[in-house]
C-alpha positions in Angstrom: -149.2 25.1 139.1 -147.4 22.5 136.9 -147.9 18.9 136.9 -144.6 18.1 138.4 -145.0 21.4 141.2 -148.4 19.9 141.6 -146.9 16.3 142.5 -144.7 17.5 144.5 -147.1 19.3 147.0 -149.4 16.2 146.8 -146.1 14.6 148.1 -145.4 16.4 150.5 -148.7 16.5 151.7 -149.2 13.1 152.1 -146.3 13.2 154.0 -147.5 15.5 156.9 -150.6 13.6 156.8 -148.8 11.0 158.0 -147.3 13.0 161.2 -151.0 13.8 161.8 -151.9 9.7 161.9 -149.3 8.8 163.9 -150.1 11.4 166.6 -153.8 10.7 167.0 -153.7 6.7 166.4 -153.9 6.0 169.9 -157.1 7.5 170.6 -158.7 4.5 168.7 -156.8 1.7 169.3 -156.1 3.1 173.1 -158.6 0.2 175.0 -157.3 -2.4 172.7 -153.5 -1.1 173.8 -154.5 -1.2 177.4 -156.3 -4.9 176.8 -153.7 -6.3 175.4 -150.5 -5.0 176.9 -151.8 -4.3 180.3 -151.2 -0.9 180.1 -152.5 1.6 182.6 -153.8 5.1 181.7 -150.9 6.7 182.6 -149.1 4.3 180.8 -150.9 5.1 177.7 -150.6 8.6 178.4 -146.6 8.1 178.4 -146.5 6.5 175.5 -148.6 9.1 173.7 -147.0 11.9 174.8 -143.5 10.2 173.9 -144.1 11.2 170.7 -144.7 14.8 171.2 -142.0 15.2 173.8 -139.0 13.9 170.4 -140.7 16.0 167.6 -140.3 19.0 169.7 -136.9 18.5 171.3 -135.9 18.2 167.5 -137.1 21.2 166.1 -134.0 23.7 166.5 -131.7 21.1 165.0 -133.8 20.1 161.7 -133.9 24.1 161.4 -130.3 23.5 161.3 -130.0 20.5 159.2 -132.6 22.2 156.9 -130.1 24.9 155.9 -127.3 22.8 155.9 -128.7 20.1 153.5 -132.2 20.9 152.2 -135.6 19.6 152.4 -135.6 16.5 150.0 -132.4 14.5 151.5 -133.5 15.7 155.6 -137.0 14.6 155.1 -136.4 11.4 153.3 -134.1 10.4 155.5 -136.5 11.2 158.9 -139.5 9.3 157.1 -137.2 6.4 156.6 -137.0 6.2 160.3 -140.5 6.6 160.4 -140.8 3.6 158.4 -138.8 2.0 160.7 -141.0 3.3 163.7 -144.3 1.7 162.4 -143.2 -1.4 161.9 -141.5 -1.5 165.8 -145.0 -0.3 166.5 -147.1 -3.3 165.3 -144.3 -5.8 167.0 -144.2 -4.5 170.5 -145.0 -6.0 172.9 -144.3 -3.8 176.1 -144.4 -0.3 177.3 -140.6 0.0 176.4 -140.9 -1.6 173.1 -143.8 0.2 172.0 -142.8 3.8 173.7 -139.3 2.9 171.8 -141.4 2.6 168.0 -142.9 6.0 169.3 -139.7 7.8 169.6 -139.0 6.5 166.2 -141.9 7.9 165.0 -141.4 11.5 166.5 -138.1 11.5 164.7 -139.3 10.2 161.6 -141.9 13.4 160.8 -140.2 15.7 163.0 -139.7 17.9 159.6 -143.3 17.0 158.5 -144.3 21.0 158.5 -140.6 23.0 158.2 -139.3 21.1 155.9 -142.4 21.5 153.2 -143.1 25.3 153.9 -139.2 25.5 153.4 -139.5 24.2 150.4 -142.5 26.5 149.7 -140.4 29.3 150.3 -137.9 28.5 147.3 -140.7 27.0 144.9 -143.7 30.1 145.1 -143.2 34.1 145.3 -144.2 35.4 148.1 -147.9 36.3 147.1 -148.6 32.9 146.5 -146.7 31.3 149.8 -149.6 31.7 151.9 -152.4 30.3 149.8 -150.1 27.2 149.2 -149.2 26.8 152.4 -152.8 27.1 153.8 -154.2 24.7 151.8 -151.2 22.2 152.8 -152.0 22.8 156.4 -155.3 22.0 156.0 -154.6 18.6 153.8 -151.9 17.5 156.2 -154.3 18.0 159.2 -156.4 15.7 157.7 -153.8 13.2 158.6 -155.9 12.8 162.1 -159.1 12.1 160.2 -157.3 8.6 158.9 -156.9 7.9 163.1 -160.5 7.6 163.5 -163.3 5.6 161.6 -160.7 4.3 159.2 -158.3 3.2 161.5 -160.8 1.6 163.9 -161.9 -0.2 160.3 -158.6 -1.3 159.8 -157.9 -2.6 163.1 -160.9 -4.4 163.5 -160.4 -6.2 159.9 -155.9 -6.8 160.7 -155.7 -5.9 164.5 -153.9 -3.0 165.7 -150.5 -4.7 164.7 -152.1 -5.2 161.2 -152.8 -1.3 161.0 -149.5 -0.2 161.8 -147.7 -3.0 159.3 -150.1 -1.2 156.7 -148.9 2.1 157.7 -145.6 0.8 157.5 -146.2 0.0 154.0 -147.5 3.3 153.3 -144.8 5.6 155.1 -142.3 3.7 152.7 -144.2 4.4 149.7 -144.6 7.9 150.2 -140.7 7.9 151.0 -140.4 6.8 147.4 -143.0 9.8 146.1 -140.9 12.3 147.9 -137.6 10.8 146.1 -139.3 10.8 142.7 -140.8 14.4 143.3 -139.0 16.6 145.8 -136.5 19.3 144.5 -135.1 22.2 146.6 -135.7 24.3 144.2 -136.9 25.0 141.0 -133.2 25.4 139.2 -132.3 22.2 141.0 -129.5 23.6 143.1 -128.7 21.9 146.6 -128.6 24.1 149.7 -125.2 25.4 150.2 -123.1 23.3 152.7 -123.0 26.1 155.7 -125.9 27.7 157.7 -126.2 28.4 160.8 -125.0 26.7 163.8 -126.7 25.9 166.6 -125.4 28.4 169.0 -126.7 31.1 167.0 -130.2 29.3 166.2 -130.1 29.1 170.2 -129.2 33.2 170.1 -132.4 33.9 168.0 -134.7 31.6 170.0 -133.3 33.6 173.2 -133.9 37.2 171.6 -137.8 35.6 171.1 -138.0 34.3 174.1 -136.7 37.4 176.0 -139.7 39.1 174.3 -142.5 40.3 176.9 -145.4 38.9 174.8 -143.3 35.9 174.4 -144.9 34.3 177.8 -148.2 34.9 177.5 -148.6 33.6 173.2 -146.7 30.5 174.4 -149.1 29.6 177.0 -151.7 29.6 174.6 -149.6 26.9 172.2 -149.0 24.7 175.0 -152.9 24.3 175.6 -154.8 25.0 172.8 -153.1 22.7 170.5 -152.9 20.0 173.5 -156.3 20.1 174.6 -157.5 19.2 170.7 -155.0 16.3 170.6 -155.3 15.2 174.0 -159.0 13.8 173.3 -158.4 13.5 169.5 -155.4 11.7 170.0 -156.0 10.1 172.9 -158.7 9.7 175.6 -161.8 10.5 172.7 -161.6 7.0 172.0 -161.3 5.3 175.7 -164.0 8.2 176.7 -166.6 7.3 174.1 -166.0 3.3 175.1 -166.0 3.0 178.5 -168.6 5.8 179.2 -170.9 5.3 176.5 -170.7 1.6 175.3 -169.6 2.4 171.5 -167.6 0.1 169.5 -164.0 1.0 167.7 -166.0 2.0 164.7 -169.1 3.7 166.3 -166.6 5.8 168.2 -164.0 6.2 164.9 -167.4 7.6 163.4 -167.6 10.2 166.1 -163.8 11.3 166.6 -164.3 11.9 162.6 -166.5 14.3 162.8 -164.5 16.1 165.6 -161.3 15.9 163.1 -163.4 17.4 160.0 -164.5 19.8 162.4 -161.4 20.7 163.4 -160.1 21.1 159.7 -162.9 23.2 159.1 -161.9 25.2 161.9 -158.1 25.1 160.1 -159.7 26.8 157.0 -162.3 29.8 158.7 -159.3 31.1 160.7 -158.8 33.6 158.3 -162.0 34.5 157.7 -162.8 35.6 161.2 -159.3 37.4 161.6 -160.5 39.4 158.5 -164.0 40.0 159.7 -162.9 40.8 162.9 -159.7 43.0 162.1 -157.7 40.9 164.1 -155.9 37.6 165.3 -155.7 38.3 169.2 -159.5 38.7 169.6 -161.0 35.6 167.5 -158.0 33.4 168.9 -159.2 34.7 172.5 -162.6 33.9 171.6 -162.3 30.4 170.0 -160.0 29.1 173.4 -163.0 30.5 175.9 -165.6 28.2 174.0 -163.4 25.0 173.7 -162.9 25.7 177.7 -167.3 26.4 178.2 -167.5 22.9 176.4 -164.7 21.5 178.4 -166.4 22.4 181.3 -169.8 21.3 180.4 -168.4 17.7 179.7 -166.5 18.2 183.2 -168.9 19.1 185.8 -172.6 17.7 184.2 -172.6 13.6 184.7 -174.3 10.9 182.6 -174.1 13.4 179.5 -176.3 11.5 176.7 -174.1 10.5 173.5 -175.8 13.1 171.4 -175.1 16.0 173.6 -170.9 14.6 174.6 -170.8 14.1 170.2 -172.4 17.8 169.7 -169.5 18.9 172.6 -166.6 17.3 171.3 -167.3 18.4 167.5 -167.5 21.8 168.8 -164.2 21.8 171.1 -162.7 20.4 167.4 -164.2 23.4 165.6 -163.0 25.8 168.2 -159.7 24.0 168.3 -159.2 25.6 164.5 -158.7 28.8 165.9 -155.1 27.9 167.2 -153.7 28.8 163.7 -154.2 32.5 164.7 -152.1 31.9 167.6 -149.1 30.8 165.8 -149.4 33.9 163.4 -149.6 35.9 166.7 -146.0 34.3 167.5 -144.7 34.9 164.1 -146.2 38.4 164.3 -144.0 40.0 167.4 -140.5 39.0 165.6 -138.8 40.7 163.2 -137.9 39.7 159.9 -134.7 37.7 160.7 -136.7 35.9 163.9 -139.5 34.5 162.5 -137.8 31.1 162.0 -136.8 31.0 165.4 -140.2 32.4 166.9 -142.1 29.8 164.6 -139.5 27.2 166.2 -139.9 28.4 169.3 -143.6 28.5 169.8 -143.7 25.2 168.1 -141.8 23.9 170.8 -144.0 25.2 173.5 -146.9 23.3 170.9 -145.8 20.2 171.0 -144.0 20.0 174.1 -147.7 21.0 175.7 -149.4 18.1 173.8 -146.8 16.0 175.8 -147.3 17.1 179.3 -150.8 17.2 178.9 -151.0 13.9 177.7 -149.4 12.7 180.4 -150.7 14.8 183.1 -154.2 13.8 182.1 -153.0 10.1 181.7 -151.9 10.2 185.3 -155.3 12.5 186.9 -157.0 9.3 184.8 -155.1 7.1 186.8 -155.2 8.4 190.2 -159.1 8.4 190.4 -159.4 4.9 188.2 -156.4 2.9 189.6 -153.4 1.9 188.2 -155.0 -1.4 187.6 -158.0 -0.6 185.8 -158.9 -1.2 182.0 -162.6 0.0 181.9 -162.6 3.5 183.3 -165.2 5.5 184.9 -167.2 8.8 183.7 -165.5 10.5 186.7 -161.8 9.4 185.4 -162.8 11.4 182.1 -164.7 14.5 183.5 -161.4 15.1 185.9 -159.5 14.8 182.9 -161.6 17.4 181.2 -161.2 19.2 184.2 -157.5 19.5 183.7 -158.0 20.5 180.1 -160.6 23.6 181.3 -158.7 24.8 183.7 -155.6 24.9 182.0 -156.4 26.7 178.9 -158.5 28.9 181.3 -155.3 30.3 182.2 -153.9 30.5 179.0 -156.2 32.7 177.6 -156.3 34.7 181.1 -152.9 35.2 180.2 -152.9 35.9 177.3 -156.3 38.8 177.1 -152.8 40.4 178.2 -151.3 40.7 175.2 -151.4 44.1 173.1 -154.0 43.8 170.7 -151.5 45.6 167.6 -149.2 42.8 168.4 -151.8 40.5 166.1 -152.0 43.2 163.3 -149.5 42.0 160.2 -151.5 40.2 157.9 -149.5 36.9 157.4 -151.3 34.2 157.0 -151.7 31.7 160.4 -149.9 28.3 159.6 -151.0 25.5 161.9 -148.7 22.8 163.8 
């Protein structure tokens, strides 16, 4: 790989790490929100999930925009708005203010993924798309581990308004490496003005959806991502605070672990759909232990520290296994579909992240109060609850699926 190929991909990577931040950053500075905006947990639910609820209704139309104008000018000009977004972020100062920034911040890496492995697709033959774009998943999910222990450093040292001004900063300077580094392809040439229009990307997504298997793989996107970001993202932090006393950093440290984890996860994917000869069974697997941990942290009270920390590291391990579940999407469309199966199913991935966040902000709420900012172990085991029994489900669902639906080989790509 070339220096300036080489630059590029760092680029873009740092890019999708930020879309990775952004999404988890509430899980550390969650009790600080709630302290200082008098937010309830199903406020800070909301206001999570707002995020996930704008990236995925603007999937289909980046696909389109994509086509129409290429990679470089579509994501530069999202992350501008994502610039935008962090710095609304450290001056809210309401639920509407702040949920406002959010929405700015769903639109500005809403082409954090598609827009890089489309450029992938025009940059690296075919043998080599899959290696590249592996190890640009795995980088970009890293994203979440800068949402823990260094966030929670951060915020302590500048405040939570401090952090975001930083990653203000940040955003705008990787908007400038993507201008100085980003071509749409290797001769230079722009993306030709036409492409398809949304009716028809609507048409393909139908054809997927009207797919048998269809049901049954998307129920395992909307929970198996969801459940990982839901306490990564969200309640990990508030959990590890108000049930077992830790501090911003002590609990960063913890929620770090649970993010390499869950890179780590990212990266044996393969290797267990190799050993194992296929996706359906390993992806099967991987969801029943993140829902026998699940449970465990639901129904046992007054877990110690060490034995919650062992659980949640382990749900983020298992939670790698989701990659196999988006190739299993990819997998049942034909050639012509797999952009709008990958669309589609990414939908159902982030639009699950959303409802569960809120769900699980309001089953926190109910049982706490609206009122309350310290929140009680048996707030966060029915939250867990919710988690178990809904990827229970899921994977009920989808032991359904014909096991030679999972058999191409193409590589899983994560969210």
């Amino acid at each position: 790989m070339s220096g300036p190929v080489l630059r590029m991909v760092a680029a873009v990577c740092a890019a999708y790490m930020l879309s990775h931040f952004f999404r988890a950053a509430n899980a550390v500075i969650g009790p600080d929100l709630m302290r200082d905006l008098a937010l309830a947990p199903a406020d800070l639910g909301f206001l999570t999930a707002v995020f996930f609820v704008v990236f995925a209704g603007l999937q289909i139309p980046i696909g389109i925009l994509l086509d129409r104008y290429g990679p470089r000018r579509v994501m530069l000009a999202l992350l501008a708005i994502a610039v935008l977004g962090s710095g609304a972020f450290a001056a809210g100062t309401s639920l509407a203010s702040l949920s406002l920034a959010r929405v700015l911040l769903g639109i500005g890496t809403a082409a954090s993924l598609v827009g890089p492995l489309v450029l992938f697709a025009r940059w690296f033959p075919p043998e080599r798309f899959a290696a590249v774009a592996g190890v640009f998943v795995a980088v970009g999910t890293a994203g979440s581990l800068l949402a823990t222990t260094p966030l929670a450093y951060l915020a302590e040292a500048a405040g939570w308004r401090g952090a975001f001004v930083v990653m203000a900063a940040l955003t705008a300077l990787i908007v400038l490496l993507l201008a100085l580094t980003v071509r749409d392809s290797p001769d230079g040439a722009r993306s030709p003005a036409g492409g398809e229009s949304l009716a028809d990307a609507f048409k393909g997504v139908l054809a997927v959806a009207r797919d048998p298997r269809t049901p049954r793989i998307f129920g395992m996107n909307f929970t198996v991502y969801a459940t990982g970001i839901t306490i990564l993202g969200l309640w990990g932090g508030p959990y590890l605070t108000h049930v077992h006393g830790l501090t911003k950093v002590q609990g960063g440290n913890i929620l770090l672990a649970m993010g390499i984890a869950n890179v780590i996860g990212y990266l044996l994917a393969g290797s267990l759909e190799r050993i194992m000869g296929s996706r359906k069974r390993p992806a099967a697997l991987t969801a029943t232990a993140m829902v026998l941990q699940l449970g465990l942290l639901a129904l046992i009270p007054g877990l110690s520290l060490t034995i919650a920390a062992i659980l949640l590291v382990g749900i983020g391990l298992a939670a790698g296994g989701f990659v196999l579940v988006v190739a299993h999407g990819r997998a049942i469309a034909p050639d012509h579909l797999v952009g709008r199966a990958v669309t589609l199913f990414n939908i159902g991935t982030m639009g699950g992240a959303a409802a569960m966040q809120w769900l699980s902000g309001w089953v926190i709420g109910a049982i706490a109060g609206p009122a309350a900012t310290v929140l009680p172990e048996l707030a966060y085991r029915a939250m867990f609850a919710l988690l178990a029994g809904a990827l229970a489900l899921a994977v009920i669902g989808y032991i359904g699926v014909p096991e030679q639906a999972a058999q191409r080989k193409d590589q899983p790509h994560a969210p």
